[in-house]
C-alpha positions, 0 to 999 in steps of 0.5 A: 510469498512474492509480490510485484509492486506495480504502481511505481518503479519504487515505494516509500520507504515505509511501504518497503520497510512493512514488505521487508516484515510480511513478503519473502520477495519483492518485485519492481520494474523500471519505469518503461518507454513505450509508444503509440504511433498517430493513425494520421500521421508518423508521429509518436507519443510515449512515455521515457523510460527510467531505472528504478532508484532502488537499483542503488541499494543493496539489500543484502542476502539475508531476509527478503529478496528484492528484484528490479526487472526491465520492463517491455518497452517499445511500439505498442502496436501489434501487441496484446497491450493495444486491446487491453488498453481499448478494453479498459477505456470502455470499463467504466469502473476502470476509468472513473476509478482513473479520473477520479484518483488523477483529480483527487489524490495528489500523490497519485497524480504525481505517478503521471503528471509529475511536479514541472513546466509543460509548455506555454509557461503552464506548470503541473498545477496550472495544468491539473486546475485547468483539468478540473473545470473540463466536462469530459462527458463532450469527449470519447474515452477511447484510444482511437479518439486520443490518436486522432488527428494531428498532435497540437504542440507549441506554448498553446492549451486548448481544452482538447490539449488538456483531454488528450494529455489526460487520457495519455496518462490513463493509457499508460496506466492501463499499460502498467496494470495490465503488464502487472496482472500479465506478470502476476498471472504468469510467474504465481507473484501477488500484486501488492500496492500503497495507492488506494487508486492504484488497487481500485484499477486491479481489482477492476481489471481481476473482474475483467473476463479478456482471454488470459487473466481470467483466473479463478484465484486472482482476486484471493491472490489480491485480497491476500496481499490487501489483508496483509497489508491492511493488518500491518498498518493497524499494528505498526503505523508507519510513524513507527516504521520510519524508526526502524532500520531495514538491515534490522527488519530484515534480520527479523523477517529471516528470524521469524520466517515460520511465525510469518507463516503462521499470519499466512495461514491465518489469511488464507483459512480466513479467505477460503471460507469467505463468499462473494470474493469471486464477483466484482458486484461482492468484492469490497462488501466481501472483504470488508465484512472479513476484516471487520469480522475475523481480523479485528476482533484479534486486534481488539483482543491483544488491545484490550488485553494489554490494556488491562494489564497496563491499568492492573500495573498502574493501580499496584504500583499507584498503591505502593508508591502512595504508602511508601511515599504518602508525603509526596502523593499529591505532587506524584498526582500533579506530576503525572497528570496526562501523561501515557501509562507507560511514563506514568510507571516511569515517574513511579519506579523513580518514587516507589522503588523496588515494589514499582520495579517488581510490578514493571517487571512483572507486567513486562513479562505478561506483555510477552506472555500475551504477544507470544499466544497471540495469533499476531504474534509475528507483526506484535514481536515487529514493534 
């Protein structure tokens, strides 16, 4: 499975760390340097380009393949992208979806007002406080609107300054997007995402009937990669991640590529069977209910599986330890009082000795056992 990750030049290293587990490739492309030319005048507005941090690394040839592409970059006039970005601001998903993520999700702002000083003495807080207290229902959202009129320089903010600077940015992130889905569309790659703004903006735009993304399998493509990567967060949290070495992870992805597979499978009987995925109105409600229906109910069974036997080991080796040591089971009571399941038996071997130690063994291989039948197996064997 090759996914493009479209909503920075780079992720975090948790994000990488779980593709590494769940993708075969992985995409990115460079920060790119585009422009809009002012329909009154000569002047240029666009974003600079930059590389990719992660052309730094080298990620070896075993396991999953990490590409890094240039991006298109240059005038945008002339280009298909011109109509695309007039299409998304007048989607009013698209742009609700925007504002509402540039004004309430730091980190999503920071893709596209970065930390810094804008001029005037203002900074990107002072400048994102500002933005919060305009009316932007006074102002169009549309592109022949932003390119009106001279551009306003210099230390001074007016409240038009501030509109424009913002619907900038949603240009450029209509840009990104539909660059993506353009690169998706075209090379059978699933777009993938760790911003909730940035899959919102997708999904509007896999809904968006324009000549040439109008593709009937783009929203099973978006709900697979979203499924996947929702499963991965509830089997292993990125606290767990962060412990992991990616030389490791990948190792085990090129392992166990026939058990990724599997989880494949899994996901793609799951999407096939499941209604409403093809109607914008029926999306979020339609993969919801999938994943609260056929996808947790296997979570809940391998927990509540482990969790019985954890208990069934707790009780015997309780009981071993009480009458191969009752002068001390009341302080083995106090000594263990809140403590985890696991360090419980930990203080219990040291106490019940080789009776503790056959039933922590014993409950080590019917860990196993229930790992391996499981239908999660692969993610389970990760942690």
């Amino acid at each position: 499975m090759k996914v493009l990750y479209y909503s920075a030049p780079e992720c975090s290293y948790e994000t990488l760390a779980r593709s590494i587990l769940l993708f075969d490739e992985i995409h990115f492309f460079d920060r790119p340097s585009i422009n809009l030319r002012y329909t009154e005048s000569d002047t240029q507005v666009g974003t600079v380009g930059r590389d990719s941090s992660l052309r730094r690394y080298d990620f070896g040839k075993e396991g999953m393949e990490v590409h890094i592409h240039k991006p298109f970059s240059g005038p945008l006039e002339n280009t298909v992208f011109v109509d695309l970005i007039k299409r998304d601001m007048a989607n009013d998903k698209f742009v609700t979806s925007f504002m509402e993520g540039f004004l309430g999700d730091e980190q999503f702002r920071y893709l596209f007002l970065p930390k810094g000083k804008y001029g005037g003495g203002l900074d990107d807080k002072e400048i994102y406080e500002r933005l919060k207290c305009i009316d932007f229902s006074k102002y169009p959202i549309s592109l022949d609107f932003f390119l009106s009129g001279e551009p306003e320089v210099g230390d001074s903010w007016s409240e038009q300054r501030l509109v424009k600077l913002l619907l900038f940015d949603l240009v450029e992130a209509s840009f990104l997007h539909n660059h993506a889905l353009l690169s998706c569309v075209n090379n059978d790659v699933f777009p993938v995402t760790d911003f909730a703004v940035s899959a919102d903006l997708l999904r509007a735009k896999c809904f968006d009937a324009y000549e040439g993304l109008e593709k009937k399998d783009a929203p099973r493509n978006l709900a697979k990669s979203e499924l996947l990567l929702r499963l991965s967060i509830a089997l292993i949290p990125d606290e767990l991640l962060r412990k992991k070495r990616l030389s490791k992870l990948n190792e085990f992805s090129h392992k166990y590529i026939e058990d990724r597979k599997a989880i494949y499978a899994l996901l793609d009987e799951q999407i096939e069977s499941c209604g409403g995925l093809q109607d914008p109105r029926e999306y979020d409600r339609a993969i919801s209910s999938l994943y609260e229906t056929k996808i947790e109910p296997l979570i809940r069974d391998f927990n509540n599986k482990t969790t019985d036997l954890w208990e069934q080991t707790f009780k015997e080796s309780i009981k071993d330890v009480v009458s191969s040591a009752p002068q001390i089971s009341n302080l083995l009571i106090s000594l263990v009082a809140g403590l985890s399941l696991e360090d419980t038996l930990i203080r219990a071997l040291g106490i019940g000795g080789v009776m503790v130690g056959k039933n922590v063994m014993e409950h080590v291989v019917s860990k196993r056992r229930i790992v391996r039948n499981s239908t999660l197996s692969y993610l389970l064997g990760a942690r």
